[in-house]
PAZA-858548 format. One record per atom (N, C-alpha, C): x, y negated, z; residue in one letter; residue number from 0; atom name. Coordinates in steps of 0.001 Angstrom, whole numbers. Layout:
(atom (X; Y; Z); 'A'; NUM; 'CA')
...
% end
This chain:
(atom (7620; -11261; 34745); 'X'; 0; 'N')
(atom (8506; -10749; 33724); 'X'; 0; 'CA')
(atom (9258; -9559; 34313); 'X'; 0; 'C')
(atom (9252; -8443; 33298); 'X'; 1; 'N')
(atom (9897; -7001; 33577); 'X'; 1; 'CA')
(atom (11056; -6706; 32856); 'X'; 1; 'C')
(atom (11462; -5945; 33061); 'X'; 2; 'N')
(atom (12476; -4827; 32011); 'X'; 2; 'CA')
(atom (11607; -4066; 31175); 'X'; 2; 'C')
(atom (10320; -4018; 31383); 'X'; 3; 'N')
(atom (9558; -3767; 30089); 'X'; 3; 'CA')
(atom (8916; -4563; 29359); 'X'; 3; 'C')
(atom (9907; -5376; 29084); 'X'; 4; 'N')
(atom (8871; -7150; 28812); 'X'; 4; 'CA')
(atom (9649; -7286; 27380); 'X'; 4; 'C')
(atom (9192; -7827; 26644); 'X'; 5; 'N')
(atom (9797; -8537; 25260); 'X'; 5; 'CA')
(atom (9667; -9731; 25786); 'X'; 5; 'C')
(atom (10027; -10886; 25543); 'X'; 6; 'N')
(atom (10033; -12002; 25638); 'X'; 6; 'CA')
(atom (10563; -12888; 24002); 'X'; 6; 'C')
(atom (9141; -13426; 23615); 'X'; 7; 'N')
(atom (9326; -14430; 22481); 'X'; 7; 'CA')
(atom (9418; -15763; 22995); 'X'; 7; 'C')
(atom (10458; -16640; 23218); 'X'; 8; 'N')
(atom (10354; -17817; 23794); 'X'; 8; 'CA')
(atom (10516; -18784; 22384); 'X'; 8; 'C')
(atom (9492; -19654; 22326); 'X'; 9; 'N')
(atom (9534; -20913; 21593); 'X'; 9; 'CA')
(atom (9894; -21803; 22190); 'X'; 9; 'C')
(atom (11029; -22337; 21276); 'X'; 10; 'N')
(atom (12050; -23995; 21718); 'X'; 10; 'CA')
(atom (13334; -23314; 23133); 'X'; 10; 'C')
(atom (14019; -22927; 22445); 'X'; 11; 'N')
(atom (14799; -22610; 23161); 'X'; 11; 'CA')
(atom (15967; -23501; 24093); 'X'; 11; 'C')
(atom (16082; -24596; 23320); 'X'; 12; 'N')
(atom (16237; -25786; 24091); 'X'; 12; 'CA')
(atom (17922; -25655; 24418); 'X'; 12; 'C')
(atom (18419; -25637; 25510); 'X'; 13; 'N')
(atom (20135; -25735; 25839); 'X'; 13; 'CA')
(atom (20207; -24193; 26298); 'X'; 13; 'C')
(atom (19054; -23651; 26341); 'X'; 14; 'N')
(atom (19332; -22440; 26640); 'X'; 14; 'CA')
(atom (19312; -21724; 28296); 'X'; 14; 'C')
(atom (18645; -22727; 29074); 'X'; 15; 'N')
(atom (18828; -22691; 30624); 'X'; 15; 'CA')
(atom (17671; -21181; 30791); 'X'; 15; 'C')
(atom (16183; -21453; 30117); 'X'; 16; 'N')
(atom (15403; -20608; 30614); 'X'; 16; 'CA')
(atom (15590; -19322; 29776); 'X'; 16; 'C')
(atom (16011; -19495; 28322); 'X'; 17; 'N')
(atom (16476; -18169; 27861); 'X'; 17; 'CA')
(atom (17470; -17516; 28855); 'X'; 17; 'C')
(atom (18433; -17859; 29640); 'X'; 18; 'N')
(atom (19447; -17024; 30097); 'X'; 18; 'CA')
(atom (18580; -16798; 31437); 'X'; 18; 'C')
(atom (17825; -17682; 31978); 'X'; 19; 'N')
(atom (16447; -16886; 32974); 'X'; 19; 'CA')
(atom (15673; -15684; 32571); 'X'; 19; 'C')
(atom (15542; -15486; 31573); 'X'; 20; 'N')
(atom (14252; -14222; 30588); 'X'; 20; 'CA')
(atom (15779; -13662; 30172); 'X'; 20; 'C')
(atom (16976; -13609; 30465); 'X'; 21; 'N')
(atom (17858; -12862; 30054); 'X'; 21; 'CA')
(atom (17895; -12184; 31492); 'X'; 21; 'C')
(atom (17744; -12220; 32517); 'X'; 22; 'N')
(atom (17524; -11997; 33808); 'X'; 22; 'CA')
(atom (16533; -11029; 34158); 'X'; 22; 'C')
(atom (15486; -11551; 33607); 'X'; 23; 'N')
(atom (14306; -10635; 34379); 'X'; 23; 'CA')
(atom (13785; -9679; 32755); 'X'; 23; 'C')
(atom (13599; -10160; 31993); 'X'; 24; 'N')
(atom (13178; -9584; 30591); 'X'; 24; 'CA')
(atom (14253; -8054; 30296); 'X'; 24; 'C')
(atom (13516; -7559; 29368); 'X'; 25; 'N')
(atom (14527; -6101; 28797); 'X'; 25; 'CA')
(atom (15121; -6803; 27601); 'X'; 25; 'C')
(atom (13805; -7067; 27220); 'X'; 26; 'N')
(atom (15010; -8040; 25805); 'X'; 26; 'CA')
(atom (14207; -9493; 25824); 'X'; 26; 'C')
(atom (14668; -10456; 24998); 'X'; 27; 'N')
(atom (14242; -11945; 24501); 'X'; 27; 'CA')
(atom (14572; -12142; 22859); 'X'; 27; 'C')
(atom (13889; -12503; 22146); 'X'; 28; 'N')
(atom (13683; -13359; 21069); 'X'; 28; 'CA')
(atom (13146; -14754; 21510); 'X'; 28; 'C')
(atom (14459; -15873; 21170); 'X'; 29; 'N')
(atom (14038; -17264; 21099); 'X'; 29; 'CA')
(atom (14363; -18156; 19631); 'X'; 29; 'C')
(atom (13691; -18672; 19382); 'X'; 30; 'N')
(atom (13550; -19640; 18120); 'X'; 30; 'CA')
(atom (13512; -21216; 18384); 'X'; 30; 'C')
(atom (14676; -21191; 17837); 'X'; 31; 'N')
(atom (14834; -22906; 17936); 'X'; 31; 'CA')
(atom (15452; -23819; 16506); 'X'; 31; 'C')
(atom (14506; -24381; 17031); 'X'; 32; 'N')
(atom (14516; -24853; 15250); 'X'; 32; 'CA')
(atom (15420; -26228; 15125); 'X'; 32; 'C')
(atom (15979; -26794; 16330); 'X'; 33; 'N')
(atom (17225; -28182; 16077); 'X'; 33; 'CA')
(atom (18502; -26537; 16134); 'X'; 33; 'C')
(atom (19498; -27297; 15219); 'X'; 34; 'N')
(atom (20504; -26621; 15160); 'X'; 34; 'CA')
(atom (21632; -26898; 16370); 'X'; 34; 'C')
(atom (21547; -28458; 17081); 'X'; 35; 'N')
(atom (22255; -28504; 18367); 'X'; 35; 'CA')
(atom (21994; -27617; 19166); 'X'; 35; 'C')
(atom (20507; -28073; 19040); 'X'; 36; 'N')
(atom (20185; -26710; 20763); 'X'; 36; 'CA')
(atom (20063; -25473; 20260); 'X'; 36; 'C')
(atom (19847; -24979; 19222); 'X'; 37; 'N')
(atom (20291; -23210; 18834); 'X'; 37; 'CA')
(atom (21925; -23390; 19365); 'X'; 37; 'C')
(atom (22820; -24317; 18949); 'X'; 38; 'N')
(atom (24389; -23536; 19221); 'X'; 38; 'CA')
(atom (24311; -24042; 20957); 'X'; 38; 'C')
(atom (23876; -24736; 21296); 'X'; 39; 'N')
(atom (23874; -24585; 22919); 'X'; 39; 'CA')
(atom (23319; -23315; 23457); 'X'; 39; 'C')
(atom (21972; -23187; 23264); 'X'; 40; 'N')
(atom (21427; -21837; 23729); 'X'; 40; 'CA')
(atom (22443; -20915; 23424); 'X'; 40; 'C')
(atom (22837; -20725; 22339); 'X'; 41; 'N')
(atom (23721; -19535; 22376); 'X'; 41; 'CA')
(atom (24693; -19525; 22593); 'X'; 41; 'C')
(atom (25614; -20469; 22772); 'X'; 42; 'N')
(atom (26892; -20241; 23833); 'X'; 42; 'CA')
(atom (26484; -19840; 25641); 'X'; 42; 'C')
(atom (25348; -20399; 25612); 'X'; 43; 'N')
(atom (24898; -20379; 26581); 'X'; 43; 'CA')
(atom (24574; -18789; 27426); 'X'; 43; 'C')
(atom (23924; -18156; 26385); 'X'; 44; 'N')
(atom (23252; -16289; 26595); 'X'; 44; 'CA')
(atom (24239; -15497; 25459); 'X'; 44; 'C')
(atom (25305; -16293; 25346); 'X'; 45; 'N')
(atom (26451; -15118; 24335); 'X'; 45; 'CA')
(atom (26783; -13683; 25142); 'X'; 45; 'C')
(atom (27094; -13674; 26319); 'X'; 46; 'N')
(atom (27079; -12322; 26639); 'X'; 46; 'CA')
(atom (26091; -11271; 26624); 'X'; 46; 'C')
(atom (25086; -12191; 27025); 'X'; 47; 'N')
(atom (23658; -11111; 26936); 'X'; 47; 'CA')
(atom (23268; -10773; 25686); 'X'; 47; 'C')
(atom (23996; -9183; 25377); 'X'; 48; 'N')
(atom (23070; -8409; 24124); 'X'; 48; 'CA')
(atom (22178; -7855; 23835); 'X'; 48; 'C')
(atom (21139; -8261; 24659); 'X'; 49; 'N')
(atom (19965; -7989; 25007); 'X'; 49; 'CA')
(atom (18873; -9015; 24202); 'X'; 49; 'C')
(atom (19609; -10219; 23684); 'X'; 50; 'N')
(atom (18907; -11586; 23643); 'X'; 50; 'CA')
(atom (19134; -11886; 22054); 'X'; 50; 'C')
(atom (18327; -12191; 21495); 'X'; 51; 'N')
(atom (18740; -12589; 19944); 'X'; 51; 'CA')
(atom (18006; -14269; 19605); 'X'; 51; 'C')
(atom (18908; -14988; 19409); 'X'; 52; 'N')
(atom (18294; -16636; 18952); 'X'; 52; 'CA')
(atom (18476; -16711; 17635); 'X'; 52; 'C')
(atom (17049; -17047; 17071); 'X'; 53; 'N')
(atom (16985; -17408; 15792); 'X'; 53; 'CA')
(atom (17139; -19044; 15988); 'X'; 53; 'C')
(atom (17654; -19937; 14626); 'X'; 54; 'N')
(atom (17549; -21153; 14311); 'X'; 54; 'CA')
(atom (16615; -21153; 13438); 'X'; 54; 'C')
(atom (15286; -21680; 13336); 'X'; 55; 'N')
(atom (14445; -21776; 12469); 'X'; 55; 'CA')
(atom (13064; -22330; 13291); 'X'; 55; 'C')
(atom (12122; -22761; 12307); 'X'; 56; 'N')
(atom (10765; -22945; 12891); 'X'; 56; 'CA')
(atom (10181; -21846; 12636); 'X'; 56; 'C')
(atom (9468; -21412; 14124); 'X'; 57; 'N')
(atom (8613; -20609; 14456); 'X'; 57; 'CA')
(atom (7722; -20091; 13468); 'X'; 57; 'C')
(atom (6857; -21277; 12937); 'X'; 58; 'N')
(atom (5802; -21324; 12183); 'X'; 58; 'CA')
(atom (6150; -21281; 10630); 'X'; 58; 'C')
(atom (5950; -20625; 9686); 'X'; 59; 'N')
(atom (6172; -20620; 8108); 'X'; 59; 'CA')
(atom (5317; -21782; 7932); 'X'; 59; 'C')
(atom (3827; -22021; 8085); 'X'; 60; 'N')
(atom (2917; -23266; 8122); 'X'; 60; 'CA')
(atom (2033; -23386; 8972); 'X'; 60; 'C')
(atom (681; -23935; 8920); 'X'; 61; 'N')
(atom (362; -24111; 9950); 'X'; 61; 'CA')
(atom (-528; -23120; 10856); 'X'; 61; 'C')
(atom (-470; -21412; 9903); 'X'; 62; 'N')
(atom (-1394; -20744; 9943); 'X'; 62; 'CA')
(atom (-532; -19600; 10456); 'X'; 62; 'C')
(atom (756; -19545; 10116); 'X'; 63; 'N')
(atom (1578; -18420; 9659); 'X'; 63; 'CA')
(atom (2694; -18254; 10437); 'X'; 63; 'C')
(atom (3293; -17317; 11056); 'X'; 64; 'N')
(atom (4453; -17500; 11530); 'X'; 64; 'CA')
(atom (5072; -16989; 10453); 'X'; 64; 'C')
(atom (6543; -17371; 10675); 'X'; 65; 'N')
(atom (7552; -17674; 10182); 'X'; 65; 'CA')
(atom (7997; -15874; 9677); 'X'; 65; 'C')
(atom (8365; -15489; 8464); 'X'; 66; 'N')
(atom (8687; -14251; 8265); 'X'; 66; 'CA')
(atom (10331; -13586; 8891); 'X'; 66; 'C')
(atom (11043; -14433; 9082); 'X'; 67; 'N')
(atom (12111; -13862; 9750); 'X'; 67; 'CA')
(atom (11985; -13747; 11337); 'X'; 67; 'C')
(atom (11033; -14861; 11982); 'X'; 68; 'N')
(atom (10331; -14146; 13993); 'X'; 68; 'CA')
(atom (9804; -13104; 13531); 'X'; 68; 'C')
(atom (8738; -12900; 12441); 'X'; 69; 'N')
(atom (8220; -11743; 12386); 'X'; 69; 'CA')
(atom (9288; -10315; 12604); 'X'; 69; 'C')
(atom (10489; -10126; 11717); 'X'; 70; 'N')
(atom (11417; -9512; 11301); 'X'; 70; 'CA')
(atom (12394; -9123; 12434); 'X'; 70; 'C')
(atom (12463; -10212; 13549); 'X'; 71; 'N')
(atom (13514; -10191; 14347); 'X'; 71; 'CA')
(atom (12162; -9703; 15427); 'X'; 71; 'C')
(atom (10645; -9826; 16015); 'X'; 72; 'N')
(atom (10293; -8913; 16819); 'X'; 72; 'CA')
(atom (10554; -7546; 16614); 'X'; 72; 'C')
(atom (9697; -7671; 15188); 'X'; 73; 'N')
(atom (9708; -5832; 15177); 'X'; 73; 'CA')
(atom (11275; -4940; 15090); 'X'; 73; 'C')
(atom (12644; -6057; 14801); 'X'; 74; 'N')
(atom (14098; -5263; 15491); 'X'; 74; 'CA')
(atom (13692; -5085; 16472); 'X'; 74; 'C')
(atom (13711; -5864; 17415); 'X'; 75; 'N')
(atom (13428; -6299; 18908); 'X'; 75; 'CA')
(atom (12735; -4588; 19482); 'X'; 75; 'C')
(atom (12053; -4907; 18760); 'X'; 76; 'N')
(atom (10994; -3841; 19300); 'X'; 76; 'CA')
(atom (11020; -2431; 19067); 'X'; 76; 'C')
(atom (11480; -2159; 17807); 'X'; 77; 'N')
(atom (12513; -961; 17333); 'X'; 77; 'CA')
(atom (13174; -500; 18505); 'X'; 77; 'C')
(atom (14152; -1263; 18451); 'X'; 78; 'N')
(atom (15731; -1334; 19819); 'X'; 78; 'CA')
(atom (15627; -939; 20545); 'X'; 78; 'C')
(atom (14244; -1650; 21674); 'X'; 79; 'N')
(atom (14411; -1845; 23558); 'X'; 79; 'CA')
(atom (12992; -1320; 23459); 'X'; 79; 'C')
(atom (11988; -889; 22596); 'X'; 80; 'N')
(atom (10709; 148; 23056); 'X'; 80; 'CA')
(atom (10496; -621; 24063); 'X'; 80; 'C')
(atom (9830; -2449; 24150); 'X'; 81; 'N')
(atom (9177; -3066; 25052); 'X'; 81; 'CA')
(atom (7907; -2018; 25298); 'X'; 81; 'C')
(atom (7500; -2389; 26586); 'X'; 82; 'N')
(atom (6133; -1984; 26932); 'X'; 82; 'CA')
(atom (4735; -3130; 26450); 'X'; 82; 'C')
(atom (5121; -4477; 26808); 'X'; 83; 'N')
(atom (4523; -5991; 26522); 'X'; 83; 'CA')
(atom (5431; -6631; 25701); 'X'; 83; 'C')
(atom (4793; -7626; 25029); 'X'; 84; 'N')
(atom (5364; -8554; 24525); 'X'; 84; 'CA')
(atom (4943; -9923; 25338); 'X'; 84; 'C')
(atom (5820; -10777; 25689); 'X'; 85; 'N')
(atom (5123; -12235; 26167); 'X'; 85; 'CA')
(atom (5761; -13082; 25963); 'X'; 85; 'C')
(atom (4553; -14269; 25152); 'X'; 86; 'N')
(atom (5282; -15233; 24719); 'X'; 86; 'CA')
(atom (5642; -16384; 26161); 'X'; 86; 'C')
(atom (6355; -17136; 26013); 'X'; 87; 'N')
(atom (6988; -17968; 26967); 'X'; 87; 'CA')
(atom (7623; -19421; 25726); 'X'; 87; 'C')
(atom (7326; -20733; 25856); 'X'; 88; 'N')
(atom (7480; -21585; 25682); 'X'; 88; 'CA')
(atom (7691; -22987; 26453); 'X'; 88; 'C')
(atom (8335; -23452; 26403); 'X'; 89; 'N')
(atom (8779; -24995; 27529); 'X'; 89; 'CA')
(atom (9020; -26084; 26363); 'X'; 89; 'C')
(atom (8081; -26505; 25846); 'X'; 90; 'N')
(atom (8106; -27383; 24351); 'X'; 90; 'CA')
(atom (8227; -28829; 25626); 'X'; 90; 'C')
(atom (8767; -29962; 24684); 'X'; 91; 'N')
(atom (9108; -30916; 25193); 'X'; 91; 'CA')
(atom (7925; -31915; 24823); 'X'; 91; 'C')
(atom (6949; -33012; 25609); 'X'; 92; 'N')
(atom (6063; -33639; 25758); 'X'; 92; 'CA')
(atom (6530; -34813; 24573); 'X'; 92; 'C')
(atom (5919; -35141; 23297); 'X'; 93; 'N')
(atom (6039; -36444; 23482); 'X'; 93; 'CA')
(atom (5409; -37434; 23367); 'X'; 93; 'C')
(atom (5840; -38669; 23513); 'X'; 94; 'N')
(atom (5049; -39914; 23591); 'X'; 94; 'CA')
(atom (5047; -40771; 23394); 'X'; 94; 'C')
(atom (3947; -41279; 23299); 'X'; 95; 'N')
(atom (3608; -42622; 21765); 'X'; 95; 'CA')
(atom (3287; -44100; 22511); 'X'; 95; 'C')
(atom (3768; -44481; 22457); 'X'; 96; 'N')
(atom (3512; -46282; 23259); 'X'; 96; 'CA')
(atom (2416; -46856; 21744); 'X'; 96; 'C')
(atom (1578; -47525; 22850); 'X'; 97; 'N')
(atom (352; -47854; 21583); 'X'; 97; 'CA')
(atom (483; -48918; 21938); 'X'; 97; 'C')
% end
């Protein structure tokens, strides 16, 4: 990860690795779709104006992303003239006792 990097992170979670890609990234778009961990993440990377967290699911369905990630890259990308875009995700495992 660069200063010429976009960074789309899915599941943004408490916000630990967004404020990591707030570090090495030029900019970050993260999407988190529980409303706890959107207001954690973002108390979390509030100084960094570099970083924009959406609350929402990623996906519009199962084919489609979501029209407001769409909306908030191409700001993104407007803004900070990334060189790459890379996605980055840390989704949480889960599991089923049979």
């Amino acid at each position: 990860m660069t200063r010429a990097d976009l960074a789309l992170e899915i599941g943004s979670g408490t916000g630990s690795l967004t404020a990591r890609l707030a570090e090495l990234a030029g900019s970050v778009l993260s999407v988190e779709i529980d409303p706890a961990f959107y207001e954690l993440a973002r108390q979390t990377v509030y100084a960094h104006d570099h970083v924009r967290i959406i609350n929402a699911d990623v996906l519009k369905n199962k084919n489609t992303l979501n029209p407001e990630v769409l909306t908030g890259l191409e700001e993104m990308k407007q803004k900070y003239q990334p060189q790459r875009l890379k996605l980055v995700a840390n989704l949480p495992t889960r599991w089923q006792r049979r």
